[in-house]
C-alpha positions as CSV (number, residue, x, y, z in Angstrom):
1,X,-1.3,46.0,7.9
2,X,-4.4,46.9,6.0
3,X,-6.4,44.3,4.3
4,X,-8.3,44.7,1.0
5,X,-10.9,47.4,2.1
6,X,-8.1,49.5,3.9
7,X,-9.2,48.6,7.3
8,X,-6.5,47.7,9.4
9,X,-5.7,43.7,9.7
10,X,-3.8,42.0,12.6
11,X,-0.9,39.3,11.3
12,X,1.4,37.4,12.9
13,X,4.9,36.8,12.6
14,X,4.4,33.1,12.6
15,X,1.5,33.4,9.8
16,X,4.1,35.3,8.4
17,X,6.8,33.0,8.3
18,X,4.1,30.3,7.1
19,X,2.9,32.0,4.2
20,X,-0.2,32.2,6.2
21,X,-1.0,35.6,6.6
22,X,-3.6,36.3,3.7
23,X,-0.7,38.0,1.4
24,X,-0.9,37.3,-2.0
25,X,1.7,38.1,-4.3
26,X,0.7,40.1,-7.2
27,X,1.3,38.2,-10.8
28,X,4.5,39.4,-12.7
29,X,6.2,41.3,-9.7
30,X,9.3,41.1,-7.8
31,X,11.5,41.1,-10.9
32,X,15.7,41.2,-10.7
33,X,18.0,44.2,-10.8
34,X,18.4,43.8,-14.8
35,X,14.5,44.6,-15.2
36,X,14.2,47.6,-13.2
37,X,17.5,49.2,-12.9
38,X,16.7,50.1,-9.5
39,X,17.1,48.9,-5.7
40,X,14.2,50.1,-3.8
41,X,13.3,50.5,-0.2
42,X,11.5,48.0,1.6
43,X,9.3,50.8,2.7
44,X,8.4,52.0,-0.8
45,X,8.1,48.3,-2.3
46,X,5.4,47.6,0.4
47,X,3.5,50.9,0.0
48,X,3.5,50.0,-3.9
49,X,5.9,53.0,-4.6
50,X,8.2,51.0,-7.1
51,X,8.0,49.8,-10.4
52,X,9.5,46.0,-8.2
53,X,5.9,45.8,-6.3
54,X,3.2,48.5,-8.4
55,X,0.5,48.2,-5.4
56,X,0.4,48.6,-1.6
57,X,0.7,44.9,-0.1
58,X,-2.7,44.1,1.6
59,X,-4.1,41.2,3.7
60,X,-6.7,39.5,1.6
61,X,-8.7,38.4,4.8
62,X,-10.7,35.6,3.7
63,X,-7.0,33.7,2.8
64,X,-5.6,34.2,6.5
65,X,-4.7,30.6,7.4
66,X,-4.3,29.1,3.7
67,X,-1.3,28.5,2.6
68,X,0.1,31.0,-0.2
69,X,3.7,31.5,-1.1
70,X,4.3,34.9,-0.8
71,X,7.3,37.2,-0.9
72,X,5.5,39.9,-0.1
73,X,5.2,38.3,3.7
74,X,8.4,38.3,3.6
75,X,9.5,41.5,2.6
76,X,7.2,42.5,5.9
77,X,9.3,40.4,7.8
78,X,12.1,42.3,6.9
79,X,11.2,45.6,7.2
80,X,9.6,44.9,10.7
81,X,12.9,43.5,11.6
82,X,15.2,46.3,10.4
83,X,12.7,48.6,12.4
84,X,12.6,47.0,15.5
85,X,17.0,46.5,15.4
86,X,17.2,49.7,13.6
87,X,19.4,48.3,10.8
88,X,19.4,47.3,7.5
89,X,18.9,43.3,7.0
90,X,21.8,43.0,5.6
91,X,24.3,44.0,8.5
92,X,21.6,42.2,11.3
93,X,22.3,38.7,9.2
94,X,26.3,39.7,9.0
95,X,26.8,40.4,12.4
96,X,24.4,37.6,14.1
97,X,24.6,34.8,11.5
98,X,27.6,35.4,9.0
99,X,30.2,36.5,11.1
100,X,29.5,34.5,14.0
101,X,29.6,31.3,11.9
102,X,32.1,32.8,9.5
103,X,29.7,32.1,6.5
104,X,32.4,33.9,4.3
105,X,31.0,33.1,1.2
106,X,27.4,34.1,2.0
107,X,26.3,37.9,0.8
108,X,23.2,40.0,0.1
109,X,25.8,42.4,-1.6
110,X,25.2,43.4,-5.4
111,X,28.8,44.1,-6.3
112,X,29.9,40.9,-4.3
113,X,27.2,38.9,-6.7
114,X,28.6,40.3,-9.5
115,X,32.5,40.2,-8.8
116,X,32.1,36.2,-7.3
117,X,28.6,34.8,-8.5
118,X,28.5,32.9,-11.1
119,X,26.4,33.0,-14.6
120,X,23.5,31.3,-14.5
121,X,21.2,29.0,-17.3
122,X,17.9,29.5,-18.3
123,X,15.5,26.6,-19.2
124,X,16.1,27.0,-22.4
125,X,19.5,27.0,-22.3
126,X,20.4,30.6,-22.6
127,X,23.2,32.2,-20.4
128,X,22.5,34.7,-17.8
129,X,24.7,36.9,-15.9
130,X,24.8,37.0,-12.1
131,X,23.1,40.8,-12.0
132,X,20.6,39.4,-14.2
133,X,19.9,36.9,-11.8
134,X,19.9,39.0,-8.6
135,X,16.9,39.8,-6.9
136,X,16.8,43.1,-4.4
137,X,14.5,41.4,-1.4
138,X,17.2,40.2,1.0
139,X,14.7,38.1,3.2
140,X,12.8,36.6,0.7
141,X,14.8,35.5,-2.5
142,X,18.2,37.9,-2.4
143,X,21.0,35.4,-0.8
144,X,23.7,34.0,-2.4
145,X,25.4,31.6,-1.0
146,X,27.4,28.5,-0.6
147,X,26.8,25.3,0.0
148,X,29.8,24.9,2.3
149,X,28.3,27.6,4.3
150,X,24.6,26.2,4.1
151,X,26.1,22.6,5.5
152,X,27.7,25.2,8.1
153,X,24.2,26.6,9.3
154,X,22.5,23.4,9.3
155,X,25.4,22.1,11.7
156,X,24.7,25.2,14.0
157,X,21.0,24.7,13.8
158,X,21.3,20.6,15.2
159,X,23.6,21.5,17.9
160,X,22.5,23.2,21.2
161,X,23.9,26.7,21.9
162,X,23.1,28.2,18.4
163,X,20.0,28.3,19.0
164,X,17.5,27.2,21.7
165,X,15.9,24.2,22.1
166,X,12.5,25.7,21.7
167,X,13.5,27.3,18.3
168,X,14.7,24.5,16.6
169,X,11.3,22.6,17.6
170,X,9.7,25.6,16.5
171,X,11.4,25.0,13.1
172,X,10.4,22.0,12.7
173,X,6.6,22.1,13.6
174,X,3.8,22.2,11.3
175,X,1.0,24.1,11.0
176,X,-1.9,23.6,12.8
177,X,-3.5,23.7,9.4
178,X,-1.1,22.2,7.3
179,X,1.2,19.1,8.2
180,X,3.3,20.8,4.9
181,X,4.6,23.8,6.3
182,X,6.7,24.5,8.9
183,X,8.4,27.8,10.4
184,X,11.1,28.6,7.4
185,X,10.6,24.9,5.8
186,X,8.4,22.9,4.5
187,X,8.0,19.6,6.3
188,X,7.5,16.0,5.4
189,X,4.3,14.8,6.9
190,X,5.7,11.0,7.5
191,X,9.2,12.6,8.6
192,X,8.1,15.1,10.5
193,X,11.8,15.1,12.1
194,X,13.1,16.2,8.1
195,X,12.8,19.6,6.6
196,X,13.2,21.0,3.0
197,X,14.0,25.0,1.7
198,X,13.6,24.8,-2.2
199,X,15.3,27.6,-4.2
200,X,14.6,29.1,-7.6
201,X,15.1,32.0,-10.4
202,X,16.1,33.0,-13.1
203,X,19.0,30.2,-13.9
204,X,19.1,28.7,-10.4
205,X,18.0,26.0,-8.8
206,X,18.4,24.7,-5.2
207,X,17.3,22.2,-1.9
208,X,18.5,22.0,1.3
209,X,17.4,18.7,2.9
210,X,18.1,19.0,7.3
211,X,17.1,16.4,10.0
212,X,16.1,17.8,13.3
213,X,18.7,16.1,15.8
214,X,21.2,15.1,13.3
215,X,23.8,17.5,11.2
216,X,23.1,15.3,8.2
217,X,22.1,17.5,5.6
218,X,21.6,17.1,1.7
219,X,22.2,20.4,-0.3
220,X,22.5,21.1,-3.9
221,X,23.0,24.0,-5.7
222,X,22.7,24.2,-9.5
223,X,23.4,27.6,-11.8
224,X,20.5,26.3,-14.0
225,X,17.1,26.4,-13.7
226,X,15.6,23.5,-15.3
227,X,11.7,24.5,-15.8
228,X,10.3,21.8,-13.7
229,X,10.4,21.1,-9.3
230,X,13.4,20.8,-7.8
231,X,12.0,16.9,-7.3
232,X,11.6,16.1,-10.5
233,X,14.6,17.1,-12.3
234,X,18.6,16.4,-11.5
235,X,18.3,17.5,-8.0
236,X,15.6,15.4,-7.2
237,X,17.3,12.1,-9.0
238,X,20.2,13.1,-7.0
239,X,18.1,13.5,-3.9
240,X,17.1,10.0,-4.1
241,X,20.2,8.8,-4.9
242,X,22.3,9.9,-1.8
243,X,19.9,9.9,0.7
């Protein structure tokens, strides 16, 4: 990966996964199938060969370590994945985590979204329809899901023999640099035993609450996007209620 005078930059997966790697998301990019008409290769998007992502994605050097969300680190993750399994995203997270948990109701899929997904609402209260809201980076913003099937992965995740014991501590450990962040979740610094995924787009909302050793989870999923955090709209009075 090059950083922002084309010389070549080392990254790792785990700044990666962090939102640590120095990758900054360009304003006004990653737009949904509806705007662009188009789905591109993960190749092409991170070369800047599509009107999704209009500029190779480069390590800004002097931000390695600080914390940035960034899609863009995570469309790298997928494209280093489907080149090390030689496969697409899609069928590696069918065959490894979908089928095996028989997460039926979890897809990547556009013509799935738009035969079963729902419409969703806007902040201002205007309806959208499912392809409007469906974004063509499987890794970082594409799934669409359940939440049956997310309380089925967080019960795989607690219990041993999905994954290691080493991987769910991984999970659940925060950044050297910041107590926030975790690998895949964002971490409560007074419960560091409790993570959080927050979900958003066009008229969607989501959070998945899950405890390290326990299969208690909190999840909500909401088809409208309220304009504020997850925390301080519905979800988050709901949050507090029930947990």
């Amino acid at each position: 990966m090059n950083d922002e005078n084309g010389i070549p930059s080392q990254i790792t997966i785990r700044q990666l996964i962090q939102h640590q790697a120095g990758i900054i998301d360009s304003p006004h990019q990653f737009g949904t199938m509806v705007q662009y008409k188009e789905i591109p290769s993960m190749e092409k998007m991170i070369l800047g060969n599509t009107s999704h992502y209009k500029r190779p994605m480069f390590v800004q050097s002097q931000e390695v370590g600080t914390f940035h969300y960034s899609d863009s680190g995570y469309c790298l993750l997928q494209h280093a994945i489907e080149q090390c399994m030689s496969s697409t995203f899609e069928k590696i997270m069918t065959e490894y985590i979908f089928a095996p948990l028989d997460m039926n109701s979890s897809s990547y899929d556009l013509e799935t979204v738009e035969q079963y997904g729902i419409d969703g609402i806007k902040p201002n209260g205007s309806v959208v329809s499912p392809q409007a809201c469906y974004y063509p980076y499987p890794a970082a913003s594409g799934l669409w899901t359940t939440a049956s099937d997310l309380a089925t992965l967080v019960n795989a995740i607690t219990k041993e023999g999905f994954l290691s014991n080493e991987s769910r501590r991984i999970l659940f450990t925060p950044s050297s640099t910041n107590a926030e962040v975790g690998h895949g979740l964002f971490i409560n610094p007074n419960k560091p035993g409790k993570g959080f995924s927050f979900g958003w787009g066009i008229g969607f909302q989501s959070i998945l609450v899950m405890e390290k050793d326990s299969p208690k989870s909190f999840i909500c999923l909401s088809n409208r996007n309220e304009g504020v955090h997850q925390l301080e709209g519905l979800i988050g009075q709901l949050l507090r209620t029930y947990t």
